[in-house]
VEXPAVEX-356319 format. One record per atom (N, C-alpha, C, O): residue number from 1; residue in three letters; atom name; x, y, z. Coordinates in Angstrom, 3 decimals. Example, Ala and Ser with C-alpha at 12.3 -4.5 7.8 and 13.67 -1.06 7.14 Angstrom:
! VEXPAVEX-356319
R num residuo atomo        X        Y        Z
R   1     ALA     N   13.190   -5.690    7.800
R   1     ALA    CA   12.300   -4.500    7.800
R   1     ALA     C   13.200   -3.300    7.800
R   1     ALA     O   14.236   -3.319    8.465
R   2     SER     N   12.850   -2.250    7.080
R   2     SER    CA   13.670   -1.060    7.140
R   2     SER     C   12.900    0.030    7.870
R   2     SER     O   13.409    1.138    8.039
***
This chain:
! VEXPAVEX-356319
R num residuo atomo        X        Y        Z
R   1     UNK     N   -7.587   31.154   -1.394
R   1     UNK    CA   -6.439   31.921   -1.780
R   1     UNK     C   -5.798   32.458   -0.510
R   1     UNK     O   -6.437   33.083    0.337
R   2     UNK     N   -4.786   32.242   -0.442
R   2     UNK    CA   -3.927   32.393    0.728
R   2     UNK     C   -2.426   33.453    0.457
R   2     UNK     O   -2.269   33.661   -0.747
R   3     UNK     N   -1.582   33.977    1.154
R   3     UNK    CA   -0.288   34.301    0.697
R   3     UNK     C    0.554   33.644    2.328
R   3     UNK     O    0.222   33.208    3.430
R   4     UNK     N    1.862   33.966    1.493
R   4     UNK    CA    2.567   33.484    2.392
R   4     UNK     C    3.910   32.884    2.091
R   4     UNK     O    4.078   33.034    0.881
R   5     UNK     N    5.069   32.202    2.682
R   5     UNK    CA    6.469   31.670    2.386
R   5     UNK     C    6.285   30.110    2.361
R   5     UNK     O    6.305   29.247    3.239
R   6     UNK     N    6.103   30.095    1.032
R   6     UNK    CA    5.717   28.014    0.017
R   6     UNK     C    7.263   27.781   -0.144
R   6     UNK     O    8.035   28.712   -0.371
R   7     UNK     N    7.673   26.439   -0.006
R   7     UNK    CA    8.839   25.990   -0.087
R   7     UNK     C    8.325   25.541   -1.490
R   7     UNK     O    7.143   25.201   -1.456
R   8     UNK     N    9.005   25.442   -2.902
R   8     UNK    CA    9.088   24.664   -3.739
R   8     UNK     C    9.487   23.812   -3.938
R   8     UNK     O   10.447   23.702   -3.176
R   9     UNK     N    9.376   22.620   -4.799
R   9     UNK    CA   10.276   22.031   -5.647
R   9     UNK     C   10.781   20.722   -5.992
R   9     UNK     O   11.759   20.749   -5.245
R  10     UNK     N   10.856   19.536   -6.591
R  10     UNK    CA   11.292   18.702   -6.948
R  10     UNK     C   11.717   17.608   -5.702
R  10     UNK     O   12.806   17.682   -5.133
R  11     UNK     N   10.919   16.817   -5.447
R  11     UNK    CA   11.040   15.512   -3.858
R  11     UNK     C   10.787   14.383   -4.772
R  11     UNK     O   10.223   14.190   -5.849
R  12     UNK     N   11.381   13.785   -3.969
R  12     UNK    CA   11.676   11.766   -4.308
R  12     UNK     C   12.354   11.377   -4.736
R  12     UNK     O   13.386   12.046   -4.698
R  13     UNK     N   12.425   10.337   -5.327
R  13     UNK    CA   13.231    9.219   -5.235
R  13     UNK     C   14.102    8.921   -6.418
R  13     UNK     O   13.226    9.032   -7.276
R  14     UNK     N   15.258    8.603   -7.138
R  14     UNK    CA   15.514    8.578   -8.639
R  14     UNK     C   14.508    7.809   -9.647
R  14     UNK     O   14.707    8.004  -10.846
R  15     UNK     N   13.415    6.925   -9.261
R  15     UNK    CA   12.593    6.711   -9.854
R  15     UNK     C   11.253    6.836   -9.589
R  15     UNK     O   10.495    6.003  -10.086
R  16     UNK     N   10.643    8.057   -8.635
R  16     UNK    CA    9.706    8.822   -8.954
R  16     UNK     C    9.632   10.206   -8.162
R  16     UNK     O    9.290   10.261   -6.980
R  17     UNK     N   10.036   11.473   -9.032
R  17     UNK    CA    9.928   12.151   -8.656
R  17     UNK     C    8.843   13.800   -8.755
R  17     UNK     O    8.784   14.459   -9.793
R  18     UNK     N    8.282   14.090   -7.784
R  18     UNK    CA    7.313   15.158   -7.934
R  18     UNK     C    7.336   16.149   -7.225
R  18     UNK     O    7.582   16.016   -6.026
R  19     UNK     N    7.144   17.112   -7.650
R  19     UNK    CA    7.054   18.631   -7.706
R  19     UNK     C    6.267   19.122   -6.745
R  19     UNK     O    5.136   19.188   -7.227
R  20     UNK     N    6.265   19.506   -5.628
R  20     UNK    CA    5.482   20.060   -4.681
R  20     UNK     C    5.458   21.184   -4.215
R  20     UNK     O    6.201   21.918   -4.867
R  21     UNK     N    4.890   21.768   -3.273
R  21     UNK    CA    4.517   23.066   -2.301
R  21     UNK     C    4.355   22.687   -0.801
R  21     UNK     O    3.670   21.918   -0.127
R  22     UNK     N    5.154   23.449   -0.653
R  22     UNK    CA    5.440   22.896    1.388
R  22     UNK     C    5.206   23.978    1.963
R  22     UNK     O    5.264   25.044    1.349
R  23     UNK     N    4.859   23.889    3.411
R  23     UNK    CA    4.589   25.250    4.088
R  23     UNK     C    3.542   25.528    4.397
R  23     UNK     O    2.640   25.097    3.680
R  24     UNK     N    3.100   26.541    5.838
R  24     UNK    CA    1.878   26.662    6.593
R  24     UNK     C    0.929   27.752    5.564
R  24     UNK     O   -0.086   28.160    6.129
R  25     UNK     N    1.092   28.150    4.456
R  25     UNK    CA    0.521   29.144    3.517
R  25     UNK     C   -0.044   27.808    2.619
R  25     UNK     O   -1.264   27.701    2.500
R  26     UNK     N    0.522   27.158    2.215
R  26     UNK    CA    0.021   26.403    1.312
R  26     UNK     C   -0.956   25.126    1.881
R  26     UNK     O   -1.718   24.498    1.147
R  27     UNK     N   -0.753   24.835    3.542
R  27     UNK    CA   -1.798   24.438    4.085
R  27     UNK     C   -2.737   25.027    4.036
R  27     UNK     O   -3.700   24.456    3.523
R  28     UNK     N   -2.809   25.589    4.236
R  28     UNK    CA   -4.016   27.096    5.095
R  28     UNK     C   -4.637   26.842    3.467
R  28     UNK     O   -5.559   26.060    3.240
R  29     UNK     N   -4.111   27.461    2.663
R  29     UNK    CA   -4.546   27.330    1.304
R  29     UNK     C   -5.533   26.478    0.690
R  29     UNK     O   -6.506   26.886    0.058
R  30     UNK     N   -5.075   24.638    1.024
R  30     UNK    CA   -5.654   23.707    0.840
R  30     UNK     C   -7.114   23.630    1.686
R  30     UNK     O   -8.205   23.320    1.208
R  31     UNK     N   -6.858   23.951    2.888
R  31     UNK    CA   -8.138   23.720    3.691
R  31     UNK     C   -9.384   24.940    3.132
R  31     UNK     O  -10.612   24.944    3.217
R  32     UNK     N   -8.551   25.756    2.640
R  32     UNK    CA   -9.628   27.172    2.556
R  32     UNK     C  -10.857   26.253    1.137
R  32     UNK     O  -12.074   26.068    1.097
R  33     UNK     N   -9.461   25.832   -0.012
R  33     UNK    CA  -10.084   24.786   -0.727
R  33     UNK     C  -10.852   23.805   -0.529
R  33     UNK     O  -11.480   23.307   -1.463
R  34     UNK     N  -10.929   23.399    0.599
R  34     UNK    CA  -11.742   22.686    1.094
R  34     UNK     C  -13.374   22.906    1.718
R  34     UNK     O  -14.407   22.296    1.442
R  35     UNK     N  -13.166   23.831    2.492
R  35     UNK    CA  -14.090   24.683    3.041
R  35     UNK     C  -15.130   25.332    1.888
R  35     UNK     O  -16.353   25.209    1.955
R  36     UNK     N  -14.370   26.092    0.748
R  36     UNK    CA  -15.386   26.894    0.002
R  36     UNK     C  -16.967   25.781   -0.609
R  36     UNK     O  -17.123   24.573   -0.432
R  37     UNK     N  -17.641   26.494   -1.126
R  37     UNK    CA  -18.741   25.853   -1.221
R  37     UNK     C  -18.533   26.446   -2.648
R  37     UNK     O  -17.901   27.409   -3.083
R  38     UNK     N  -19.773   24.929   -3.517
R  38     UNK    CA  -19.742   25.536   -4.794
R  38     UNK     C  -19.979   26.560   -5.437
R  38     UNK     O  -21.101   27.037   -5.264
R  39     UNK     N  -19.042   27.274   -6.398
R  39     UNK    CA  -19.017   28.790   -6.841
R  39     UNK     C  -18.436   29.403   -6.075
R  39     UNK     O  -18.246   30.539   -6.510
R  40     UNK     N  -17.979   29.230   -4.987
R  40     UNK    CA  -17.215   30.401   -4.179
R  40     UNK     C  -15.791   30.323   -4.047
R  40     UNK     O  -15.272   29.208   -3.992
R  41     UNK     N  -15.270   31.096   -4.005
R  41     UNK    CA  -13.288   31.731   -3.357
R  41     UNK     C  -13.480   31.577   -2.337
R  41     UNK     O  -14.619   31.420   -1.897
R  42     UNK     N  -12.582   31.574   -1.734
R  42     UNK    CA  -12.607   31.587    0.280
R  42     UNK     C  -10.635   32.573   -0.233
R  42     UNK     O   -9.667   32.112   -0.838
R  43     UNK     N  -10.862   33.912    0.368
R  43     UNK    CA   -9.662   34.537    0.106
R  43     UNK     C   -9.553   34.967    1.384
R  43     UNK     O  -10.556   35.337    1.995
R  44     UNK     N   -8.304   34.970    1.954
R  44     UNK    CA   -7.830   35.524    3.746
R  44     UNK     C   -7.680   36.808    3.345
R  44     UNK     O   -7.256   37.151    2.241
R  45     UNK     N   -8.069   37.624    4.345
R  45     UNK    CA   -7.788   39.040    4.483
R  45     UNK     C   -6.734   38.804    4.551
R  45     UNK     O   -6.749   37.958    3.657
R  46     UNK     N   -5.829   38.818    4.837
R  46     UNK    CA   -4.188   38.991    4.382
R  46     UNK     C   -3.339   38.652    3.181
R  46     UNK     O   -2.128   38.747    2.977
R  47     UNK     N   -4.590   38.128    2.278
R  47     UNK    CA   -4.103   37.812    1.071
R  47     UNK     C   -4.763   38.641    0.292
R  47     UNK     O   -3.979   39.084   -0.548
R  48     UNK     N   -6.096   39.175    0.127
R  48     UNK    CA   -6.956   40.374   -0.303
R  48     UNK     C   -6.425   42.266    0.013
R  48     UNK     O   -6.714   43.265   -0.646
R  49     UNK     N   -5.362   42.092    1.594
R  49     UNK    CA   -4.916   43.166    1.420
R  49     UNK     C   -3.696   43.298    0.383
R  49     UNK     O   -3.577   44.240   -0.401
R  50     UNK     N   -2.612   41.981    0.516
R  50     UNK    CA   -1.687   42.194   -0.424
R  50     UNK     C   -1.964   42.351   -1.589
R  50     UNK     O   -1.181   42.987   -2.294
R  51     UNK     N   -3.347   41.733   -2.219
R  51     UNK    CA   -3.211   42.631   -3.407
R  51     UNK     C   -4.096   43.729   -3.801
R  51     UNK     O   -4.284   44.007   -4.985
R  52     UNK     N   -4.556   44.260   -2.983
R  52     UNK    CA   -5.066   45.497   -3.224
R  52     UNK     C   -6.334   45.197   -3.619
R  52     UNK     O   -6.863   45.950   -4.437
R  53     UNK     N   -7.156   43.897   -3.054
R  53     UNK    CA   -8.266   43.661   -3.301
R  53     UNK     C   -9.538   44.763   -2.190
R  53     UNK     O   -9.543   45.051   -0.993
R  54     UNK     N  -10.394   45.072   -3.261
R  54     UNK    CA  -11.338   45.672   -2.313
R  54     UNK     C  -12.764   44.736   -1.988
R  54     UNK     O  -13.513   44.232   -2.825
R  55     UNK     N  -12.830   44.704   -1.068
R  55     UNK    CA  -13.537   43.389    0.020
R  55     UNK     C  -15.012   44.210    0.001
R  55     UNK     O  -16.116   43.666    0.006
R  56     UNK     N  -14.751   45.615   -0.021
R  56     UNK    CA  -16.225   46.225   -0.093
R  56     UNK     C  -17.693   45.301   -1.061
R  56     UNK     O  -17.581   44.970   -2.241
R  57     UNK     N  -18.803   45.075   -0.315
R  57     UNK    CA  -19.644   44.448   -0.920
R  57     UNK     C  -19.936   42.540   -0.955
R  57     UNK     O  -20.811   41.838   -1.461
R  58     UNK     N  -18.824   42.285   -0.221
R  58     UNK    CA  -18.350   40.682   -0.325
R  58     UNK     C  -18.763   40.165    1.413
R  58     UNK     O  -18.582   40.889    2.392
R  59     UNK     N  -19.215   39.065    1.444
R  59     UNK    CA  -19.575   38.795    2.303
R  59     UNK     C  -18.163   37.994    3.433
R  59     UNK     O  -17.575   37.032    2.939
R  60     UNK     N  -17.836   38.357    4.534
R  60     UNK    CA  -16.895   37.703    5.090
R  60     UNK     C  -16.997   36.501    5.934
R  60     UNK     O  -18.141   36.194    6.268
R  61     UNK     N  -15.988   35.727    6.363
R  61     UNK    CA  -16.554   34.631    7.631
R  61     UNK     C  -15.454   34.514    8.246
R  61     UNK     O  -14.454   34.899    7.640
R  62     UNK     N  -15.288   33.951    9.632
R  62     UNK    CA  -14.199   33.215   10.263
R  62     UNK     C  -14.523   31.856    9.805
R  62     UNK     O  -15.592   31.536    9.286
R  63     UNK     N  -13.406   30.986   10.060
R  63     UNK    CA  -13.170   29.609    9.559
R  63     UNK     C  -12.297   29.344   11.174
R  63     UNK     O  -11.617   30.131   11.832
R  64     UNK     N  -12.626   28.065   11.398
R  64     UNK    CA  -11.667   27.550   12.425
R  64     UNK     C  -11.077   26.324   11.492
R  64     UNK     O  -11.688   25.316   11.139
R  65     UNK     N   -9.563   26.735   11.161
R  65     UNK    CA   -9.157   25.452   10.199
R  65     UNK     C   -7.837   24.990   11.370
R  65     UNK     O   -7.075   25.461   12.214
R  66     UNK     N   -8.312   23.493   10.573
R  66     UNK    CA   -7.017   22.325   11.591
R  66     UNK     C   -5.948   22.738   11.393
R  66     UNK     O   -5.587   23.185   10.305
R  67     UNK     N   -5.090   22.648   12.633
R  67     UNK    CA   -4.025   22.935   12.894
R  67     UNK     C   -3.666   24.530   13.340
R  67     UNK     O   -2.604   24.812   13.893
R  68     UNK     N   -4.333   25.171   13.133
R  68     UNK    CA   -4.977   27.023   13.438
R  68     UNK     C   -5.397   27.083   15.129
R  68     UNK     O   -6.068   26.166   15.603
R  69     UNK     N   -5.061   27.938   15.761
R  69     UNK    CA   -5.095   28.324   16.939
R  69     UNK     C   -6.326   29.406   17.128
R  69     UNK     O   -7.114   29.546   18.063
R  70     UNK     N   -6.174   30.199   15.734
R  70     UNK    CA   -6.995   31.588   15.756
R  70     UNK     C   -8.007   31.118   14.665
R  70     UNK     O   -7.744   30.113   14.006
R  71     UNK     N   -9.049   31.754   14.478
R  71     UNK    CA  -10.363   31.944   13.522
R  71     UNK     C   -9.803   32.676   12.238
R  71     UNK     O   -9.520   33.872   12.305
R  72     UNK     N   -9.702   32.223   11.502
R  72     UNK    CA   -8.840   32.733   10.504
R  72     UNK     C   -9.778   34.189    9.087
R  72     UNK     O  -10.285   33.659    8.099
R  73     UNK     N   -9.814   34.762    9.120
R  73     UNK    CA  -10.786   36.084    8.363
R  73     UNK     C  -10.607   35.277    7.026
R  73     UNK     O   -9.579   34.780    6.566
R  74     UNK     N  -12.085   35.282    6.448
R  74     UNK    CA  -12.242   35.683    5.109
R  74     UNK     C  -12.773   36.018    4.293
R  74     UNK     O  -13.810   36.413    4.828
R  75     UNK     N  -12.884   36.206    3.167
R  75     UNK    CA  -13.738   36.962    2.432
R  75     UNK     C  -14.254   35.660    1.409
R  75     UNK     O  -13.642   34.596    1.320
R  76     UNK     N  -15.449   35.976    0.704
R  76     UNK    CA  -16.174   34.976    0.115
R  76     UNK     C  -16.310   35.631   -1.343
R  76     UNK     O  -17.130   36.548   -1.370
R  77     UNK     N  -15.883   35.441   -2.163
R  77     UNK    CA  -16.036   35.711   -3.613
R  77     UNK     C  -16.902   34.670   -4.438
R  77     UNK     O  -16.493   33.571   -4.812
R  78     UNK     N  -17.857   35.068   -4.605
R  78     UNK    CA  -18.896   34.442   -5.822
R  78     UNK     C  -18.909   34.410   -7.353
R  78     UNK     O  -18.421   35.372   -7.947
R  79     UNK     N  -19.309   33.616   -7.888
R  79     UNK    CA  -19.376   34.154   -9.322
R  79     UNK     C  -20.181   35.565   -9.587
R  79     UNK     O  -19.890   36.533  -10.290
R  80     UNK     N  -21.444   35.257   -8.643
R  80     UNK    CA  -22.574   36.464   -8.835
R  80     UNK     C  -21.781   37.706   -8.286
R  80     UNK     O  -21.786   38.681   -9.037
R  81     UNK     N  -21.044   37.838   -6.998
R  81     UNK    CA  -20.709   38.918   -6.580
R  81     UNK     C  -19.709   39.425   -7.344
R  81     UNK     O  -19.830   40.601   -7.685
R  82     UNK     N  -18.794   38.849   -7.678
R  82     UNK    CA  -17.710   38.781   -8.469
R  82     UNK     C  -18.224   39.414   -9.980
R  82     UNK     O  -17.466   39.826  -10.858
R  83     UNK     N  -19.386   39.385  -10.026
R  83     UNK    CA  -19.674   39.989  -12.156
R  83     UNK     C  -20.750   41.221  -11.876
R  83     UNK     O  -21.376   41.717  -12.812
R  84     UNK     N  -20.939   41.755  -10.254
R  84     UNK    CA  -21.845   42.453  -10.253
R  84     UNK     C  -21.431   43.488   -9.863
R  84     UNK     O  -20.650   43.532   -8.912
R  85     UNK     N  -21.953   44.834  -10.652
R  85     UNK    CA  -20.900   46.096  -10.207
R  85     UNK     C  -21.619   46.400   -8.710
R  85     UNK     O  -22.765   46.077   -8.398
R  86     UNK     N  -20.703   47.058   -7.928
R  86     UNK    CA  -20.808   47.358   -6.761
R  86     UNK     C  -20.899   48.788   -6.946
R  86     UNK     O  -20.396   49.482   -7.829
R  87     UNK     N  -21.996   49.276   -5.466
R  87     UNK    CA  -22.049   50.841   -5.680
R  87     UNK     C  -23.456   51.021   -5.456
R  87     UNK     O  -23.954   52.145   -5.528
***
């Protein structure tokens, strides 16, 4: 889970056309998808602050993803962590 500025919308040709998502958010996005391991979220701290996610209790990592210059923060959401009250 990523945030960020996704281009939308409708590409190709008059006889086949599809609906996409463009943009370095929706990369970043895909690779995070890539990266997670089974049962887990891979959410960027910059997408956990916009929504007012609290990270308390969740285990974090850097990721070095292609095309990324910097180690990118994130947080790891589980099913288990995710259904277990914290505190």
């Amino acid at each position: 889970m990523n945030t960020g500025t996704a281009y939308l919308g409708a590409m190709g040709t008059a006889e086949h056309v599809e609906f996409t998502a463009l943009g370095d958010a929706v990369n970043v996005t895909a690779r995070l998808a890539s990266a997670a391991g089974r049962g887990e979220l891979l959410v960027t701290e910059a997408a956990g602050r916009a929504a007012a996610f609290a990270a308390e209790g969740f285990e974090s990592r850097q990721l070095d993803l292609r095309g990324k210059t910097a180690a990118t923060d994130v947080i790891i959401v589980t099913m288990s962590a995710a259904t277990s009250p914290v505190g």
